[in-house]
VOVOLUM-265526 format. One record per residue (C-alpha): residue in one letter; x, y, z. Coordinates in steps of 0.5 Angstrom, whole numbers, m for minus. Each point is the difference from the previous one (the first is absolute). Layout:
BEGIN
<node><nulum>A</nulum><u>X</u><v>Y</v><w>Z</w></node>
...
This chain:
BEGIN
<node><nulum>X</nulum><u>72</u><v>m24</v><w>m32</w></node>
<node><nulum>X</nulum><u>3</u><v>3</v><w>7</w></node>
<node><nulum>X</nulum><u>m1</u><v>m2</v><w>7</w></node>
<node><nulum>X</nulum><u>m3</u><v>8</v><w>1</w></node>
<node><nulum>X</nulum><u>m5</u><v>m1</v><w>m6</w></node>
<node><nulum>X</nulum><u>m3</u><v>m7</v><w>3</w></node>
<node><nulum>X</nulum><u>m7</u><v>2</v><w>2</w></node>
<node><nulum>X</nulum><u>m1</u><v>m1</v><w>9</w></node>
<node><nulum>X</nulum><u>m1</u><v>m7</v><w>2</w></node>
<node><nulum>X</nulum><u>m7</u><v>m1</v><w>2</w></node>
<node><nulum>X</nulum><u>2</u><v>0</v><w>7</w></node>
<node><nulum>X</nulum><u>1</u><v>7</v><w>0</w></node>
<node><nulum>X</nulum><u>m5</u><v>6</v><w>m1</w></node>
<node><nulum>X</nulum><u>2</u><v>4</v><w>m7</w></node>
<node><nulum>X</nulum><u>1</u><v>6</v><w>3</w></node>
<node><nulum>X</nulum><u>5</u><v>m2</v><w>5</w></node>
<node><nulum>X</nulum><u>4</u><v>m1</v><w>m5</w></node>
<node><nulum>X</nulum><u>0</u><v>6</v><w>m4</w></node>
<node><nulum>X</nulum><u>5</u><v>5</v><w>0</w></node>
<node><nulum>X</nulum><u>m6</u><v>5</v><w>2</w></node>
<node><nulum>X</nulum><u>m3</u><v>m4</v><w>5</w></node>
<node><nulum>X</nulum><u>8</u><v>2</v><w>4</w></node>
<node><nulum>X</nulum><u>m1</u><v>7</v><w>m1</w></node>
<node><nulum>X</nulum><u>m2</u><v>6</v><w>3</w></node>
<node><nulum>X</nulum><u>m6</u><v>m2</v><w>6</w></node>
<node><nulum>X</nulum><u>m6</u><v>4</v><w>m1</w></node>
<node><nulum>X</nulum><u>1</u><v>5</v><w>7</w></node>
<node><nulum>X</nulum><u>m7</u><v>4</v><w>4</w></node>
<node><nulum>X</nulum><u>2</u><v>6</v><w>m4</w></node>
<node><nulum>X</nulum><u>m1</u><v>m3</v><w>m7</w></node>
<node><nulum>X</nulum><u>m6</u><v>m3</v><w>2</w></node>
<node><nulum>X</nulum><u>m2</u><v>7</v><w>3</w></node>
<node><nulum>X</nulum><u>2</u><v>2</v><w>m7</w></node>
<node><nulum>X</nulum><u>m5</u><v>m5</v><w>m4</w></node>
<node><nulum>X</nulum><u>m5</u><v>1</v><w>5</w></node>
<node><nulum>X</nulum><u>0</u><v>8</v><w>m1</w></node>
<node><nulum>X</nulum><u>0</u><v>m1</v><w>m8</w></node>
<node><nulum>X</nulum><u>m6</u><v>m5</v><w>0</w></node>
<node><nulum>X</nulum><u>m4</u><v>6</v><w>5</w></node>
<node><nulum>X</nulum><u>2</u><v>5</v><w>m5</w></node>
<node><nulum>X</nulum><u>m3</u><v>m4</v><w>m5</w></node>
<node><nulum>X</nulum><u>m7</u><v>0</v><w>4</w></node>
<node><nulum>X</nulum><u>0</u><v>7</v><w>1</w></node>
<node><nulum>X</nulum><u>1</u><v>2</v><w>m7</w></node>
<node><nulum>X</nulum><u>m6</u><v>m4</v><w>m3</w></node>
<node><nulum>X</nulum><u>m5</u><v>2</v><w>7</w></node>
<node><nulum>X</nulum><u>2</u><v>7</v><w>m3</w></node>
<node><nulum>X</nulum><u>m2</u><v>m2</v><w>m7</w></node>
<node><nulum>X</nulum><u>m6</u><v>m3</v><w>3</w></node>
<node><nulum>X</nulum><u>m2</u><v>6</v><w>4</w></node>
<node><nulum>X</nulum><u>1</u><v>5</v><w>m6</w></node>
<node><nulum>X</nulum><u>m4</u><v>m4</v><w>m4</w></node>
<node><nulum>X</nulum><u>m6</u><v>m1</v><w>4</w></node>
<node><nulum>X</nulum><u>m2</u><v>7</v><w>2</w></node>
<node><nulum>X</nulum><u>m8</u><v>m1</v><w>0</w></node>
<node><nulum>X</nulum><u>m2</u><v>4</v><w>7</w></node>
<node><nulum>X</nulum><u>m6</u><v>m6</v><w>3</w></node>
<node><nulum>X</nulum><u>m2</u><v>1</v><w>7</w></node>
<node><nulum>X</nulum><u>2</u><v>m4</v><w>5</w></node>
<node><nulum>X</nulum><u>m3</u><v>0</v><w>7</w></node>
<node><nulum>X</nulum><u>3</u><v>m5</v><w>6</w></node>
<node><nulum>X</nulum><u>m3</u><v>1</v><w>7</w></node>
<node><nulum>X</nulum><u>m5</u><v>5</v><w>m1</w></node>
<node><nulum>X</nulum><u>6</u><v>5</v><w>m3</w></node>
<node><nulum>X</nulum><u>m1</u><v>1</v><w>m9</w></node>
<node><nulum>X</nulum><u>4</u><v>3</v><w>m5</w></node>
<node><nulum>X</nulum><u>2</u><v>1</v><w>m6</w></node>
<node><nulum>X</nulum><u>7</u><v>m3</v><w>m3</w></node>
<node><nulum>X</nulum><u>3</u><v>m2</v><w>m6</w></node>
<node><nulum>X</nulum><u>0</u><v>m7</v><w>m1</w></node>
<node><nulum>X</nulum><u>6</u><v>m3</v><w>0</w></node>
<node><nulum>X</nulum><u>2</u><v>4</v><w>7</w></node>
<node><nulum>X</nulum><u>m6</u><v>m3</v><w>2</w></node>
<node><nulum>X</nulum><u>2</u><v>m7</v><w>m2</w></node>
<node><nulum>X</nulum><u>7</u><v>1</v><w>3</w></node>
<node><nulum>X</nulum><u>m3</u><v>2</v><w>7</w></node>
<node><nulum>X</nulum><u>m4</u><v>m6</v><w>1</w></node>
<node><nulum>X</nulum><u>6</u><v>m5</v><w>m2</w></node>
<node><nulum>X</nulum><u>4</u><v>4</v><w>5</w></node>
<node><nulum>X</nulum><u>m6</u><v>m1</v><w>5</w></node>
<node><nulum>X</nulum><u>0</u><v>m7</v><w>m2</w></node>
<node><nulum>X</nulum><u>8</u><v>m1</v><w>1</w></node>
<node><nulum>X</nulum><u>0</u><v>3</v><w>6</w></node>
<node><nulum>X</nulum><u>m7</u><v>m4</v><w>3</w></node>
<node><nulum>X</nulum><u>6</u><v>m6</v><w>m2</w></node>
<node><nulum>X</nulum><u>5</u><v>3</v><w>3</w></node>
<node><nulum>X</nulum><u>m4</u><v>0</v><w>8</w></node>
<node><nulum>X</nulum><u>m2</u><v>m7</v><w>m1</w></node>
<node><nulum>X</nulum><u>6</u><v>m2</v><w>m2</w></node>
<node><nulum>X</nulum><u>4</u><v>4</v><w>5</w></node>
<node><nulum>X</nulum><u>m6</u><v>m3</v><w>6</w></node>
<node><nulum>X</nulum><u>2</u><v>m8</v><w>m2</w></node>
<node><nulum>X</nulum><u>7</u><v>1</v><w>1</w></node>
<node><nulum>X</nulum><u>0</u><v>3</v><w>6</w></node>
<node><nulum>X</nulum><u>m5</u><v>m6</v><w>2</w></node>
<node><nulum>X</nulum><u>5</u><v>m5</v><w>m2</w></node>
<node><nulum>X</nulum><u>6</u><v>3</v><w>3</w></node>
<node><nulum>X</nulum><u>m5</u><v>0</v><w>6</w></node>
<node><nulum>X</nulum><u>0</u><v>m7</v><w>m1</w></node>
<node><nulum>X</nulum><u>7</u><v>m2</v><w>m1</w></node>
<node><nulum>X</nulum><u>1</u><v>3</v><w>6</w></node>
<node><nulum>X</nulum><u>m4</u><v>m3</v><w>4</w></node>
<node><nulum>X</nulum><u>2</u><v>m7</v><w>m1</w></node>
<node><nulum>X</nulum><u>5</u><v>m3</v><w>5</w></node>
């Protein structure tokens, strides 16, 4: 058995001392990339979602009603959704960098 086929010592991480871990580093790009593919992904199963939930119901909010299939209309009320936890979200970061602020 030679040195390089001697497992890490235990006081070393396992990865460091792979040949891979020393290769190439993950950059902004490829991230960007990845997170592309993975939306990608999501955008063709809501497509499939919305093609096969073609029911019309009626949907009415604030005194306004309509008719829509129901896959759009299930996919209006999550955009409807994350966009009431975005403006929450958005309103408790700029409280705490208020307070950031404000400590001497």
């Amino acid at each position: 058995m030679s040195p390089e086929d001697a497992p890490p010592p235990a006081d070393q991480p396992p990865s460091a001392a792979t040949p891979l871990a020393r290769g190439v580093p993950r950059t902004r790009i490829s991230a960007t990339f990845i997170a592309l593919i993975a939306a990608l992904i999501v955008l063709v199963l809501l497509l499939v979602f919305i093609l096969e939930n073609t029911k019309r119901v009626k949907v009415s909010f604030f005194g306004a009603s309509g008719h829509l299939p129901l896959g759009v209309a299930l996919l209006l009320a999550a955009v409807a959704g994350a966009l009431v936890l975005a403006i929450s979200g958005a309103a408790r970061v700029l409280q705490l960098r208020r307070r950031v602020r404000q400590r001497p």
